[in-house]
TIGULUM-725866 format. One record per residue (C-alpha): residue number from 0; residue in three letters; z, x, y. Coordinates in nm, 3 decimals, always signed. Last residue first. Layout:
// residues N
i | aa | pz | px | py
NUM | Ala | Z | X | Y .
...
//
This chain:
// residues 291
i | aa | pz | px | py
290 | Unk | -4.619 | -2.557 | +0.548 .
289 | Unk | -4.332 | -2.855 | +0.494 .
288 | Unk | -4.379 | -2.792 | +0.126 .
287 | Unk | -4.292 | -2.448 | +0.165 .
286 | Unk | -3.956 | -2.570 | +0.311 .
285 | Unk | -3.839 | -2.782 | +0.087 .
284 | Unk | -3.920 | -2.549 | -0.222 .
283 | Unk | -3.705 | -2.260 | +0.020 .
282 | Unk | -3.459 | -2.508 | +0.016 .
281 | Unk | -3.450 | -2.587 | -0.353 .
280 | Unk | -3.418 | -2.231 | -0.455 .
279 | Unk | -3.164 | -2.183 | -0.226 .
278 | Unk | -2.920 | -2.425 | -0.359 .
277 | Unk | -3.040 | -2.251 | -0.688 .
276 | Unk | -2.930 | -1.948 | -0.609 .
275 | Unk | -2.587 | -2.093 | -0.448 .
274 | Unk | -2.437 | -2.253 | -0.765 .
273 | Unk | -2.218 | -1.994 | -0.865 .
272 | Unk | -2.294 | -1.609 | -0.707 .
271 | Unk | -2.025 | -1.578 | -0.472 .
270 | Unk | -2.179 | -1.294 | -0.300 .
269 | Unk | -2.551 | -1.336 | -0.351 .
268 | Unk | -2.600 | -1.618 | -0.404 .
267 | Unk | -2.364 | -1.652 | -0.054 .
266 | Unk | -2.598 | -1.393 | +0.120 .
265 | Unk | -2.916 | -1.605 | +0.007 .
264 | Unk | -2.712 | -1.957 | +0.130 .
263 | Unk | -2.681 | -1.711 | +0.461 .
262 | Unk | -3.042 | -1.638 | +0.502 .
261 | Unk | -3.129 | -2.032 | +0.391 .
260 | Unk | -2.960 | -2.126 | +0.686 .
259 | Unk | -3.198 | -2.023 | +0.901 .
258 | Unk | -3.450 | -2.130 | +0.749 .
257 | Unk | -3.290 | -2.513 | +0.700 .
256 | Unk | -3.231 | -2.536 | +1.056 .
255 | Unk | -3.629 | -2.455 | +1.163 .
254 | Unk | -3.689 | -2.776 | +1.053 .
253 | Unk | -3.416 | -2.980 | +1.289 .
252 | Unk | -3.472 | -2.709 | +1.528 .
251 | Unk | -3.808 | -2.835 | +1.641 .
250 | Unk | -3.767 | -3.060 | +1.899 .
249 | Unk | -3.619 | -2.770 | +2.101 .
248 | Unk | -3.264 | -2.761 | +2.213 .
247 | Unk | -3.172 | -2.746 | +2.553 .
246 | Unk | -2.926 | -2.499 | +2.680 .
245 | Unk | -2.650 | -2.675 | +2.932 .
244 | Unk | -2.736 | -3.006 | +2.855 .
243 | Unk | -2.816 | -2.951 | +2.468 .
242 | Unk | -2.469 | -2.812 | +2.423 .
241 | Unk | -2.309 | -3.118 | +2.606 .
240 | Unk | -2.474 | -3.334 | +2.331 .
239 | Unk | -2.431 | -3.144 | +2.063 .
238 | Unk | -2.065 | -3.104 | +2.106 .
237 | Unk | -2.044 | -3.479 | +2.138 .
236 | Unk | -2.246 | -3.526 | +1.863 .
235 | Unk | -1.991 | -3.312 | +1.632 .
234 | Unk | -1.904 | -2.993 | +1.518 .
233 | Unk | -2.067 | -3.060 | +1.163 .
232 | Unk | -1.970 | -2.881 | +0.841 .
231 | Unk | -2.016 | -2.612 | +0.637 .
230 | Unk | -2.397 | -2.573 | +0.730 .
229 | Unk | -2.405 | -2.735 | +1.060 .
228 | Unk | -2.207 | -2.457 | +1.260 .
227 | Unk | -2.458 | -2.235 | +1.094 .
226 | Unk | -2.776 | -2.414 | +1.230 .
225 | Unk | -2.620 | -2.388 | +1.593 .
224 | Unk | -2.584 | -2.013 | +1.559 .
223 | Unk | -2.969 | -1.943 | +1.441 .
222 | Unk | -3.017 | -2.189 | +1.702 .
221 | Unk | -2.984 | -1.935 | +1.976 .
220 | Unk | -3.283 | -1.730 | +1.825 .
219 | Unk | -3.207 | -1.384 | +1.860 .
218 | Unk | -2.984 | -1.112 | +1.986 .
217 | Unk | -2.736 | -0.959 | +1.751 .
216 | Unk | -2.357 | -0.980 | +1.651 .
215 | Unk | -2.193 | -1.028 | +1.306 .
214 | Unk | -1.885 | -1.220 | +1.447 .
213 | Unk | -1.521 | -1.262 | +1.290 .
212 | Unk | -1.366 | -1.427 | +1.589 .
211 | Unk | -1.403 | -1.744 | +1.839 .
210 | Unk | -1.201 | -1.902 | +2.028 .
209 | Unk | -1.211 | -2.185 | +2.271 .
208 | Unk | -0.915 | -2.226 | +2.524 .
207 | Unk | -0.682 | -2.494 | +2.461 .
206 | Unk | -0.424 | -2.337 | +2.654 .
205 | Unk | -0.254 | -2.282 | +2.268 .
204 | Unk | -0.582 | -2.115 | +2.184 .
203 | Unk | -0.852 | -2.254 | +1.978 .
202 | Unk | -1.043 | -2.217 | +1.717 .
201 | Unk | -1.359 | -2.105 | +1.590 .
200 | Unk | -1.426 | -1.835 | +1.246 .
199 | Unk | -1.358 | -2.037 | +0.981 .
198 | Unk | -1.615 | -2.337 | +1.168 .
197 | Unk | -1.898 | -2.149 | +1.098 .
196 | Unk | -2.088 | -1.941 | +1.314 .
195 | Unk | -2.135 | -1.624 | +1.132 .
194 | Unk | -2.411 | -1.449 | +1.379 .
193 | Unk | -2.187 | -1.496 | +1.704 .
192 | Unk | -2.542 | -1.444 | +1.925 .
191 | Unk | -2.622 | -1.301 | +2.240 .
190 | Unk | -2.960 | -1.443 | +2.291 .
189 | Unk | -3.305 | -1.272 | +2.263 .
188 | Unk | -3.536 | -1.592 | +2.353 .
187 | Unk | -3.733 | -1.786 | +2.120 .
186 | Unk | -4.075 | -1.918 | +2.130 .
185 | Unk | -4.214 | -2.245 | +1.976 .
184 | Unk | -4.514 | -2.414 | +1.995 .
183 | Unk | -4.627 | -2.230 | +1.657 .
182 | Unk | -4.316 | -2.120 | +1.573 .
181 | Unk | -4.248 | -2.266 | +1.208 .
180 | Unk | -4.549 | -2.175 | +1.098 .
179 | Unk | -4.538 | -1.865 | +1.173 .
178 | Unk | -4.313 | -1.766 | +0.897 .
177 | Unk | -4.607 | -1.842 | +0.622 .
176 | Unk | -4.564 | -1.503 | +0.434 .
175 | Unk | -4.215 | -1.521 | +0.430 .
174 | Unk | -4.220 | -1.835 | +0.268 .
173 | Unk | -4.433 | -1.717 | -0.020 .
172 | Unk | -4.177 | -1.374 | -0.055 .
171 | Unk | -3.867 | -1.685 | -0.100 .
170 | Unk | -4.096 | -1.859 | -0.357 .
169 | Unk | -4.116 | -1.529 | -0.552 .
168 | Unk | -3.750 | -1.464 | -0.529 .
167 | Unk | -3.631 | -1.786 | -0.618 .
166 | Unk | -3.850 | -1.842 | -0.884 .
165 | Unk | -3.718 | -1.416 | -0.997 .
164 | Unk | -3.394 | -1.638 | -1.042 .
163 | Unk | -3.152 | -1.345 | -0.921 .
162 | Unk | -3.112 | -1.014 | -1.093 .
161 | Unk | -2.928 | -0.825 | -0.858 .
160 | Unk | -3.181 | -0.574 | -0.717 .
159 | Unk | -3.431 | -0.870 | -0.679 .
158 | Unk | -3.158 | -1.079 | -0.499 .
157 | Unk | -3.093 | -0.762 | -0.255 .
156 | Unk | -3.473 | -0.745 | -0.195 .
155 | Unk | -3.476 | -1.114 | -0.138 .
154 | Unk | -3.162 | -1.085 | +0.143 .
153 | Unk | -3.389 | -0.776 | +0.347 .
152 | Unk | -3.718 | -1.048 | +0.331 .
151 | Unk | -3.536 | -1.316 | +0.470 .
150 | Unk | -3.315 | -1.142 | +0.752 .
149 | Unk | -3.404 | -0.801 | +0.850 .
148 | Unk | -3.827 | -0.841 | +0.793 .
147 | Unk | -3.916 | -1.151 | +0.817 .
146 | Unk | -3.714 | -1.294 | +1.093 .
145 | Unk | -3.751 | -0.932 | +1.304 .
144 | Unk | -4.130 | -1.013 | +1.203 .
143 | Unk | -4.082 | -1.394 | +1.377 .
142 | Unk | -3.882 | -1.242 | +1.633 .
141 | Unk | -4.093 | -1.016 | +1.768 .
140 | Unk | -4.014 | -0.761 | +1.974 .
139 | Unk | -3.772 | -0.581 | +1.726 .
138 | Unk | -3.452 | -0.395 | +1.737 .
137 | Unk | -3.324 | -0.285 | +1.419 .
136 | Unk | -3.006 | -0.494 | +1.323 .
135 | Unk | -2.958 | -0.466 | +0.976 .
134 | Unk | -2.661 | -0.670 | +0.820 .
133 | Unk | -2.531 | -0.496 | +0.546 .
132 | Unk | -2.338 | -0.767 | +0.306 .
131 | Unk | -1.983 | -0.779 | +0.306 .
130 | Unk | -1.938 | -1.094 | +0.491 .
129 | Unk | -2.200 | -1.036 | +0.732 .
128 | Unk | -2.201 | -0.682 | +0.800 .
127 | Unk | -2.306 | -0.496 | +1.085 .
126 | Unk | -2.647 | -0.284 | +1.161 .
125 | Unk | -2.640 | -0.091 | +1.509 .
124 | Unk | -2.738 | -0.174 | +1.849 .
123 | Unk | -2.831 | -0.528 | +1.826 .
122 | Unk | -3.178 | -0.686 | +1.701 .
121 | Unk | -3.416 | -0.925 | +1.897 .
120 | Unk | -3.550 | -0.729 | +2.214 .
119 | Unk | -3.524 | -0.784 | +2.638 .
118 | Unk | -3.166 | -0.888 | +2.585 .
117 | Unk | -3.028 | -1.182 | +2.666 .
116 | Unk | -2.702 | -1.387 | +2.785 .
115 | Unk | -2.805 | -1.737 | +2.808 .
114 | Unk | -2.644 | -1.766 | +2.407 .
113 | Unk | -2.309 | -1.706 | +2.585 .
112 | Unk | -2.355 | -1.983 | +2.840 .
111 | Unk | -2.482 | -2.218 | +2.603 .
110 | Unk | -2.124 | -2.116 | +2.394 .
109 | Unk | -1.921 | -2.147 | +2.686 .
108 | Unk | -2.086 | -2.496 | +2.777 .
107 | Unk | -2.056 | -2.607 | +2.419 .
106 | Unk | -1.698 | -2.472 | +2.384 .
105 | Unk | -1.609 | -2.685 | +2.726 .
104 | Unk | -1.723 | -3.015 | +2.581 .
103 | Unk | -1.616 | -2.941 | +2.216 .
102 | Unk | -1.262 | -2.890 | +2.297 .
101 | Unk | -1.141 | -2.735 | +2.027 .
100 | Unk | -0.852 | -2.890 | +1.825 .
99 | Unk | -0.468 | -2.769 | +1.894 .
98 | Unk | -0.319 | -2.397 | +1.908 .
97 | Unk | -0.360 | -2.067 | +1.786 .
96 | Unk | -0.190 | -1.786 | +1.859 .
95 | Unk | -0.370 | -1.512 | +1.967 .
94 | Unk | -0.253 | -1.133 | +1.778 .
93 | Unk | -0.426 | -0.875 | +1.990 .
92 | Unk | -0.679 | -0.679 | +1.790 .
91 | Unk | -0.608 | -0.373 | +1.562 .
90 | Unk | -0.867 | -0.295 | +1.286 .
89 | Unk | -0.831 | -0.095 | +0.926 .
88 | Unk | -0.957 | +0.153 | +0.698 .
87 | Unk | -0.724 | +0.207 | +0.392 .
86 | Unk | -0.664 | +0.479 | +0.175 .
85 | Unk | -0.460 | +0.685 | +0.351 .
84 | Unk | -0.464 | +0.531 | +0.706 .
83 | Unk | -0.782 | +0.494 | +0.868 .
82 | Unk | -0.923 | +0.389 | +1.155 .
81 | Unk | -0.938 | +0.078 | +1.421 .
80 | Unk | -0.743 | +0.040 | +1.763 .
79 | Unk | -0.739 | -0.222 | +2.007 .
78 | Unk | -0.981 | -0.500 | +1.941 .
77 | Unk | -0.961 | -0.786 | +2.243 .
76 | Unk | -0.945 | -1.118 | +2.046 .
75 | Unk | -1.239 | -1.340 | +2.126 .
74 | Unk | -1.238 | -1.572 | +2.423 .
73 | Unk | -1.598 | -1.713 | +2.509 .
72 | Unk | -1.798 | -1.661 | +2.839 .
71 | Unk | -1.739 | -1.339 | +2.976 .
70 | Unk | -2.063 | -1.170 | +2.882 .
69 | Unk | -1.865 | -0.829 | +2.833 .
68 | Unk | -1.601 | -1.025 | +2.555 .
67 | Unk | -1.908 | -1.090 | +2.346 .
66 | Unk | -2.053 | -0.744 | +2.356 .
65 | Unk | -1.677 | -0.623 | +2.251 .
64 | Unk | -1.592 | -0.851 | +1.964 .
63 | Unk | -2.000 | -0.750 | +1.848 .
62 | Unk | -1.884 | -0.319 | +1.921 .
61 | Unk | -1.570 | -0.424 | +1.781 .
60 | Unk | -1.697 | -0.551 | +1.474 .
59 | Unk | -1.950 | -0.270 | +1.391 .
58 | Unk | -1.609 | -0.027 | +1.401 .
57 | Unk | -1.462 | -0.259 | +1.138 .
56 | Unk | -1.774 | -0.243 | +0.905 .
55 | Unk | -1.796 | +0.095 | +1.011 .
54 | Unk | -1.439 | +0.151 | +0.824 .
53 | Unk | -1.567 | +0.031 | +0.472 .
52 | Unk | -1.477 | +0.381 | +0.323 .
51 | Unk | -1.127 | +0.368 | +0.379 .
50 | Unk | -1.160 | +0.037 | +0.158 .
49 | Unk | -1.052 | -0.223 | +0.372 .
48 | Unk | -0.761 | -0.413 | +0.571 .
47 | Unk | -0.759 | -0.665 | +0.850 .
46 | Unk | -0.476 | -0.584 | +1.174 .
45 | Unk | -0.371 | -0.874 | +1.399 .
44 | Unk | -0.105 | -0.767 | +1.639 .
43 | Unk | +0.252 | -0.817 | +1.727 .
42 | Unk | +0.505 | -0.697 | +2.003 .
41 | Unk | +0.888 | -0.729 | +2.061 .
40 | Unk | +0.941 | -0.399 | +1.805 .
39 | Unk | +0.656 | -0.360 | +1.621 .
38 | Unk | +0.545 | -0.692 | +1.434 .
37 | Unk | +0.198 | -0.664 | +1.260 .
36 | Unk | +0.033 | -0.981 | +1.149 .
35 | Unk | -0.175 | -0.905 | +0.835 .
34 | Unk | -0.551 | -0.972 | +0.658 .
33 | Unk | -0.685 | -0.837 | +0.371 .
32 | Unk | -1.060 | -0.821 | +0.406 .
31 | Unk | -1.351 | -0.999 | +0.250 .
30 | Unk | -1.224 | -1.386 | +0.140 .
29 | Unk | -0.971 | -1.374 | +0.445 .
28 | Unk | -0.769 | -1.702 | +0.439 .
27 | Unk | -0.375 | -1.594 | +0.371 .
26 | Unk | -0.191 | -1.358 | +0.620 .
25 | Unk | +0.016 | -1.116 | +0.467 .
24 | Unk | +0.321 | -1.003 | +0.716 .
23 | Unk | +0.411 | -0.647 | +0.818 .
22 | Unk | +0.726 | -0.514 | +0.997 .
21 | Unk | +0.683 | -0.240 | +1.194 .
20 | Unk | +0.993 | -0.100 | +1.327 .
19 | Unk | +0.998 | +0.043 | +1.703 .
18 | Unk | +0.746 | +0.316 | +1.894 .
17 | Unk | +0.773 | +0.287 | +2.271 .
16 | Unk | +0.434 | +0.176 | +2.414 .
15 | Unk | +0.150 | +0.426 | +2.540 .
14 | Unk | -0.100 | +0.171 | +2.357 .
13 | Unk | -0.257 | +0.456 | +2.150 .
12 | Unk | +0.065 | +0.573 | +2.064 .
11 | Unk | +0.256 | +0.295 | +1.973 .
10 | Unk | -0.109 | +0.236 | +1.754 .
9 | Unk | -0.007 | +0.538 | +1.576 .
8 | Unk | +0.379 | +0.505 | +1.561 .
7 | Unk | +0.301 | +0.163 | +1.401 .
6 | Unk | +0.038 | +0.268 | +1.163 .
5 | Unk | +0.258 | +0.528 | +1.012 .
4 | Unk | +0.575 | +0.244 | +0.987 .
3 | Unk | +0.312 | +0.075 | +0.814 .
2 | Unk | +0.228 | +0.240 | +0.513 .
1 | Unk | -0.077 | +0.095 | +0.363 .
0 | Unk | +0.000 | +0.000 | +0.000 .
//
């Protein structure tokens, strides 16, 4: 086990604090990382646990925590230390404490206002993770080869290399092929994206402030983020609504919904193996018939 007291002086340091007992307590609800609230002395801190060798997962978070925090438009928690400690790698951030439900009015704004900060390319400096899975991030002008290349066609060479449905795989290279048909009146900008938009990874303060945490940053299509707050769940018509008035949605998303999600129903065949490879069978079959 990590030893504490070790991290404590450490991040005492860092902070220019006076050092004091660290007391550790496990946090349940991380499927990837270990997850802990660290007390030392009067203060306490978030801090996820890896592999020593997983630290530039944790590094790749900050720099998304980070590019969010710049565009001042969402809270997420401010990261204040990550490294190693014997045979962990881990990652300080402030400790928020969570409060009621989100306002969806004033996360949609935030969020719009978020996704309305853009870069000039699609991509982010430096590859991530989403859950455990490499992320790569190499910028791209267009978004429809960015599409192809990092996101659809990067999760079908991992399914090849792991023995999924070789159907799956073939249908998956078919799509790929026909990308452009889902953009033909339809042109995306470079937005500042979450990446892992589900509801797991929103809340709110206790102000009522919105929240939001575990990202896999880039810039691209602002509905990749919408589409993944509809896959687990729905945040609502009224969040919708004061999204679309702020950032309007194109007619199109409804269709172009289902490809993005089908990167992260990949990742979870992937992952979690179970019933997921065929859940994406049958949307990539959906979609090629919509083509």
């Amino acid at each position: 086990m990590i030893d504490w007291q070790s991290l404590g002086i450490s991040l005492a340091r860092q902070l220019q604090m006076p050092p004091g007992e660290a007391c550790a307590t496990s946090i349940p609800g991380g499927d990837i990382n270990q997850a802990c609230r660290l007390e030392l002395g009067k203060n306490r801190f978030f801090v996820k646990l890896t592999r020593a060798a997983l630290l530039p997962m944790f590094n790749a978070e900050k720099a998304g925590l980070d590019a969010i925090r710049q565009s001042r438009t969402l809270r997420v928690p401010e990261v204040l230390m990550t490294g190693i400690e014997g045979d962990y790698a881990f990652i300080v951030m402030e400790f928020i404490e969570f409060g009621g439900r989100i306002d969806a009015d004033g996360f949609a704004v935030a969020l719009a206002a978020m996704h309305n900060s853009c870069d000039t390319q699609f991509g982010f400096h430096g590859d991530n993770t989403i859950g455990s899975t490499v992320q790569v991030n190499t910028f791209n002008k267009d978004w429809v080869d960015f599409w192809r290349r990092n996101r659809l066609g990067f999760q079908l060479e991992l399914a090849r290399q792991n023995g999924l449905d070789a159907r799956l795989i073939d249908a998956g290279h078919g799509l790929a092929e026909k990308l452009d048909c889902f953009f033909s009146t339809y042109q995306p900008r470079p937005s500042l994206l979450h990446g892992d938009l589900w509801s797991g990874n929103q809340g709110s303060d206790t102000e009522g402030n919105p929240v939001i945490y575990d990202p896999a940053c880039y810039y691209g299509d602002h509905e990749t983020d919408l589409a993944m707050m509809e896959l687990f769940g729905h945040p609502g018509e009224r969040f919708f609504a004061a999204y679309t008035e702020a950032f309007p949605i194109d007619s199109g998303y409804s269709l172009r919904r289902e490809l993005y999600n089908l990167y992260h129903i990949l990742n979870h065949a992937l992952l979690f193996g179970g019933a997921y490879a065929a859940q994406a069978l049958r949307m990539t079959s959906n979609l090629l018939a919509e083509v």
